[in-house]
DSSP file (Angstrom, degrees, kcal/mol; ACC not computed):
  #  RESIDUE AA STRUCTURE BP1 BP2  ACC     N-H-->O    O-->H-N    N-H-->O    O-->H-N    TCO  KAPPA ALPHA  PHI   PSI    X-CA   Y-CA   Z-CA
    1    1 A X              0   0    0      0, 0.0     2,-0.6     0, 0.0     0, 0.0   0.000 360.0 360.0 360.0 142.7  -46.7  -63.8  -53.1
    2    2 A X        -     0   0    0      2,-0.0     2,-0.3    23,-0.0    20,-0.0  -0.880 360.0-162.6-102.6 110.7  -44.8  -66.7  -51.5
    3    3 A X        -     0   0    0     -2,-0.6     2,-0.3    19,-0.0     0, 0.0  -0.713   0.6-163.7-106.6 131.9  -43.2  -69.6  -53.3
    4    4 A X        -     0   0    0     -2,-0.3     2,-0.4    16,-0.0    18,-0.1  -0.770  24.1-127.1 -92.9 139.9  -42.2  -72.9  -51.8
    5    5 A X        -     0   0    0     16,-0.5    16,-0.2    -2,-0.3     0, 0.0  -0.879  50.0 -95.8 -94.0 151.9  -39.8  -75.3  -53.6
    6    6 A X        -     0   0    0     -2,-0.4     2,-0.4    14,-0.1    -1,-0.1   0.026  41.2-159.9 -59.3 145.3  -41.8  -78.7  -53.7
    7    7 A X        -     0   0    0     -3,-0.0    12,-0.1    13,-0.0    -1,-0.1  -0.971  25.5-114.6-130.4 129.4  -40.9  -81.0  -50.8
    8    8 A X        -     0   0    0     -2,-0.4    11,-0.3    10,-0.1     2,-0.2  -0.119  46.6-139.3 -44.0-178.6  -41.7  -84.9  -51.0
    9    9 A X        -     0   0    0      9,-0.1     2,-0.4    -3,-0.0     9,-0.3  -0.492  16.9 -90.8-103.2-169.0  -44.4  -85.1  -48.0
   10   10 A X  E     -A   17   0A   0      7,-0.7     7,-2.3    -2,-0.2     2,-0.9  -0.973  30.9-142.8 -98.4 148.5  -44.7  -87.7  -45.4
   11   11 A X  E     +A   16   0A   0     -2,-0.4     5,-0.2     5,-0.2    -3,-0.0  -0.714  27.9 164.7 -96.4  87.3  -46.7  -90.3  -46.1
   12   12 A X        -     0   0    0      3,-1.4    -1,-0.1    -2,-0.9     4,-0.0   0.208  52.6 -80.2 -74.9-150.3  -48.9  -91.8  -43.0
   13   13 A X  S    S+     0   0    0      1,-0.0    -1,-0.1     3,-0.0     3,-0.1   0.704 121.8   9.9 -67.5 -31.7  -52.1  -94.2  -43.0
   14   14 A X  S    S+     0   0    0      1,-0.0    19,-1.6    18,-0.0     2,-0.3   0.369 127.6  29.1-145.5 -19.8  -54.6  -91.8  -43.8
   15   15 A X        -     0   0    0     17,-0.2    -3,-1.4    18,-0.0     2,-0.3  -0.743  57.0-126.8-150.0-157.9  -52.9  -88.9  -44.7
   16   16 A X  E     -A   11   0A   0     15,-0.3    15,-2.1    -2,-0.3    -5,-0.2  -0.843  24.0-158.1-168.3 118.8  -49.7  -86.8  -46.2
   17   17 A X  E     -AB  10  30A   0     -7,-2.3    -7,-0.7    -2,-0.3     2,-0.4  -0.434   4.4-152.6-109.0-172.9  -48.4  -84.4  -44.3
   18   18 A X  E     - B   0  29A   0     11,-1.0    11,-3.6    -9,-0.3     2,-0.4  -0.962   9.0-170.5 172.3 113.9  -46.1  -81.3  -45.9
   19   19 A X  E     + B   0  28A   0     -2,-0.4     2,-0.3   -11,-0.3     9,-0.2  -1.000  18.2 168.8-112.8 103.8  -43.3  -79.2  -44.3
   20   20 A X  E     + B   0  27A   0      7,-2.6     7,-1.7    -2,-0.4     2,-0.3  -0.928   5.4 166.3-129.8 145.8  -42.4  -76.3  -46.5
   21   21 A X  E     + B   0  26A   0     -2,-0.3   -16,-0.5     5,-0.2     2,-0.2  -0.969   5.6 177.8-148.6 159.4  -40.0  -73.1  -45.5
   22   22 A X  E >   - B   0  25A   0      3,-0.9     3,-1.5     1,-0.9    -2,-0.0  -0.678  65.7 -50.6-165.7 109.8  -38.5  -70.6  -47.7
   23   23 A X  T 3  S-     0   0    0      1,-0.2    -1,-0.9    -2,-0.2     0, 0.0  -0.176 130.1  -3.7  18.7-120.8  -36.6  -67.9  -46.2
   24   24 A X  T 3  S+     0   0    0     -3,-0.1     2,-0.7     1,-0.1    -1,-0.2   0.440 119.3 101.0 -34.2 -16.6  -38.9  -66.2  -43.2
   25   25 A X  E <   +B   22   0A   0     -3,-1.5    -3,-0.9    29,-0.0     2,-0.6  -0.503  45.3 174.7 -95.7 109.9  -41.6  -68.5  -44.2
   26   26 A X  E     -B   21   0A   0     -2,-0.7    28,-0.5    -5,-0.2     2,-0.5  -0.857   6.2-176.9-111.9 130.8  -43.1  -71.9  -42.9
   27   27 A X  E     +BC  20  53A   0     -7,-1.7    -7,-2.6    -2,-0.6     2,-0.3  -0.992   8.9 175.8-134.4 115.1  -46.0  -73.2  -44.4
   28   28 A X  E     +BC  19  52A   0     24,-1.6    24,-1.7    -2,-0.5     2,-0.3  -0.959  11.8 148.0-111.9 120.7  -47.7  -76.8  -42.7
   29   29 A X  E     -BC  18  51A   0    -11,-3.6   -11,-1.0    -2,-0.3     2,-0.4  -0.995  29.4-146.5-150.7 167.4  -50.6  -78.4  -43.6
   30   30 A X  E     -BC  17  50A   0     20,-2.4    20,-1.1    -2,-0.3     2,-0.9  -0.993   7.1-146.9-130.4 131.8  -51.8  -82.1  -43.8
   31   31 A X  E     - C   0  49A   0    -15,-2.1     2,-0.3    -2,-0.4   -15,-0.3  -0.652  18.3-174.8 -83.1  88.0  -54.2  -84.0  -46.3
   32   32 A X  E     - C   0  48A   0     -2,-0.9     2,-3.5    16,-0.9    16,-1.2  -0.756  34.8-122.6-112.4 145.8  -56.4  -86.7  -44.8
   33   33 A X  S    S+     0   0    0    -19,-1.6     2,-0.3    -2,-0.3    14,-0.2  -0.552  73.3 123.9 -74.8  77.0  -58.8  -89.0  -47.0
   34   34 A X        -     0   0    0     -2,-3.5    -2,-0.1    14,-0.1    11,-0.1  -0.891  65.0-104.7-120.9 117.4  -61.9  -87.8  -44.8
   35   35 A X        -     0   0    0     -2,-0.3     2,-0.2     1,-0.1    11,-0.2   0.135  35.1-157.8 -59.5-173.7  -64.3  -86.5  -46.3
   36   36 A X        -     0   0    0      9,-0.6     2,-0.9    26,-0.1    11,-0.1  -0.874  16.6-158.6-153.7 123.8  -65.7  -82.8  -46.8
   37   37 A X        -     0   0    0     -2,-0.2     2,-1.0     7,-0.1     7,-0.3  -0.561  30.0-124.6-107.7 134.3  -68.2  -80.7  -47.5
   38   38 A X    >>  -     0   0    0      5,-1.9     4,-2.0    -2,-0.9     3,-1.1  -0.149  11.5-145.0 -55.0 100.0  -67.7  -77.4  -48.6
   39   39 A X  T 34 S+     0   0    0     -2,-1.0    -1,-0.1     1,-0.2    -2,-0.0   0.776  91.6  38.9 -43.6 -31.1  -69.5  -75.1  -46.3
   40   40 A X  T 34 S+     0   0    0      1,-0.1    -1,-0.2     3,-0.0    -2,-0.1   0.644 130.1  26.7 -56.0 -34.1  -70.5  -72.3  -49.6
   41   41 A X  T <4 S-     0   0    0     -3,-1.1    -2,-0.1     2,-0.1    -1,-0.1   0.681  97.7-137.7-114.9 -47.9  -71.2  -74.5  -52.1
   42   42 A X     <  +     0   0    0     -4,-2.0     2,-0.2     1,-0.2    -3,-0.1   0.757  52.3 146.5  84.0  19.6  -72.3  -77.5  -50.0
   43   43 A X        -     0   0    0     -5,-0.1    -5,-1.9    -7,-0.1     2,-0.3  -0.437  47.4-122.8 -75.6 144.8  -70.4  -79.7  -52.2
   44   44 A X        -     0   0    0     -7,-0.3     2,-0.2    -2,-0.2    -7,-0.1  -0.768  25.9-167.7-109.0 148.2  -68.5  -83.2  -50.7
   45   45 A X        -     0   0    0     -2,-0.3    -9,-0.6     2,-0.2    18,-0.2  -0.717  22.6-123.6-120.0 173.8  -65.0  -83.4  -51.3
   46   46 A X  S    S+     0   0    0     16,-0.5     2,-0.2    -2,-0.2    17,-0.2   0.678  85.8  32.6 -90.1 -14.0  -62.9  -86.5  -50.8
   47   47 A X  E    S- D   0  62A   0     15,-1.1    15,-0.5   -14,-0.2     2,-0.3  -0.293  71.4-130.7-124.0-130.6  -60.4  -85.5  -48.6
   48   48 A X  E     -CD  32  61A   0    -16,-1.2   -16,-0.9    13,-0.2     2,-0.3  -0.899  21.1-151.6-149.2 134.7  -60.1  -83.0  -45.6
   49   49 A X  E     +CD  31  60A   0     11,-2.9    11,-2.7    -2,-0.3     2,-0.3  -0.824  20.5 163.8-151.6-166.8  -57.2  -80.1  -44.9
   50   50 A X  E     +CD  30  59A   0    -20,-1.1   -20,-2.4    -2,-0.3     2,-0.2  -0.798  20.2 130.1-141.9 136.9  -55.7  -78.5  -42.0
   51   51 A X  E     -CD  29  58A   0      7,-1.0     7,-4.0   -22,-0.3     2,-0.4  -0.890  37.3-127.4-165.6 179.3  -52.2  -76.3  -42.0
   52   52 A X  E     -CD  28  57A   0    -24,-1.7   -24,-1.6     5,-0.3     5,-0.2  -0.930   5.9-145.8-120.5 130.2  -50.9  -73.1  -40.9
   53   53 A X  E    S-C   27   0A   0      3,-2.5   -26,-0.2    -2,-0.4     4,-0.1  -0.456  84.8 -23.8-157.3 120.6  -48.9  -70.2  -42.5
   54   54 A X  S    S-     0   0    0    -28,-0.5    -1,-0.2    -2,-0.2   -27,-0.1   0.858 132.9 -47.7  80.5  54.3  -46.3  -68.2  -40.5
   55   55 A X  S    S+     0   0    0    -29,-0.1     2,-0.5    -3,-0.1    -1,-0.1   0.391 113.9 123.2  89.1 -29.6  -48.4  -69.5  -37.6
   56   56 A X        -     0   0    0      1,-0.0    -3,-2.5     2,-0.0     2,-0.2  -0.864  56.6-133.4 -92.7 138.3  -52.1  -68.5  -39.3
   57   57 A X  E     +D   52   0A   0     -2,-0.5     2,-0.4    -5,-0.2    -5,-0.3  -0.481  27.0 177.1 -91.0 156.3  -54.4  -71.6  -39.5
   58   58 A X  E     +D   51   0A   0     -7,-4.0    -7,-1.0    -2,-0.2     2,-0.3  -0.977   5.8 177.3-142.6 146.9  -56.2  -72.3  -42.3
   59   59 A X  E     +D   50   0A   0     -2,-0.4    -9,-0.3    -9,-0.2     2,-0.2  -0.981  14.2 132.3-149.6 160.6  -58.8  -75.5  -43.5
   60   60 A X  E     -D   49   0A   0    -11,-2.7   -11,-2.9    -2,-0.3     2,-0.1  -0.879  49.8 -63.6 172.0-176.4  -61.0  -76.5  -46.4
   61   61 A X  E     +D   48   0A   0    -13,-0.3     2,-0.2    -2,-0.2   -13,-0.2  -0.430  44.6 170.8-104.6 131.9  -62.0  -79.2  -48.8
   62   62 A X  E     -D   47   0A   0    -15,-0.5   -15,-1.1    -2,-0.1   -16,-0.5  -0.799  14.2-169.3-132.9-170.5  -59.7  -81.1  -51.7
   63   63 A X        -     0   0    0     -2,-0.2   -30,-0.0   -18,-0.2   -18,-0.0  -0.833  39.5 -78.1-169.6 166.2  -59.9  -83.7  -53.8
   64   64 A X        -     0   0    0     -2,-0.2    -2,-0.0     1,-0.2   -17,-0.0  -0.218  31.4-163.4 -68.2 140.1  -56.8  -85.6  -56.3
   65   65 A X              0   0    0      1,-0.1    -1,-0.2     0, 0.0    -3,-0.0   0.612 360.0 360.0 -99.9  -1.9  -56.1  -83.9  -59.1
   66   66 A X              0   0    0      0, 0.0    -1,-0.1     0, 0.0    -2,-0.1   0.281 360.0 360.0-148.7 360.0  -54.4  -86.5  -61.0
């Protein structure tokens, strides 16, 4: 398992993007308020995201948790 220590993000228009490393490890991924529907479930989310880690890409569905 990999652990990141929390990093503020940056904050665009539309989204908030997140730069994490810890030793060997880079983990990027960005949050945009678009929606999304979960292809399994078929469920809408509100927002959208997209990142990479250590280089593998990755995407799915969120929504605010607080």
């Amino acid at each position: 398992m990999i652990y990141f220590k929390y990093k503020a993000p940056i904050e665009l228009a539309n989204s908030s993007q997140f730069n994490l490393a810890q030793n060997d490890n880079l983990l990027t991924f960005e949050i945009s308020n678009t929606p999304c529907r979960d292809t399994m479930s078929g469920q809408v989310f509100s927002s959208s995201v997209k990142g990479k880690l250590n280089g593998k890409p990755f995407n799915g569905c969120g929504r605010a948790l607080f």
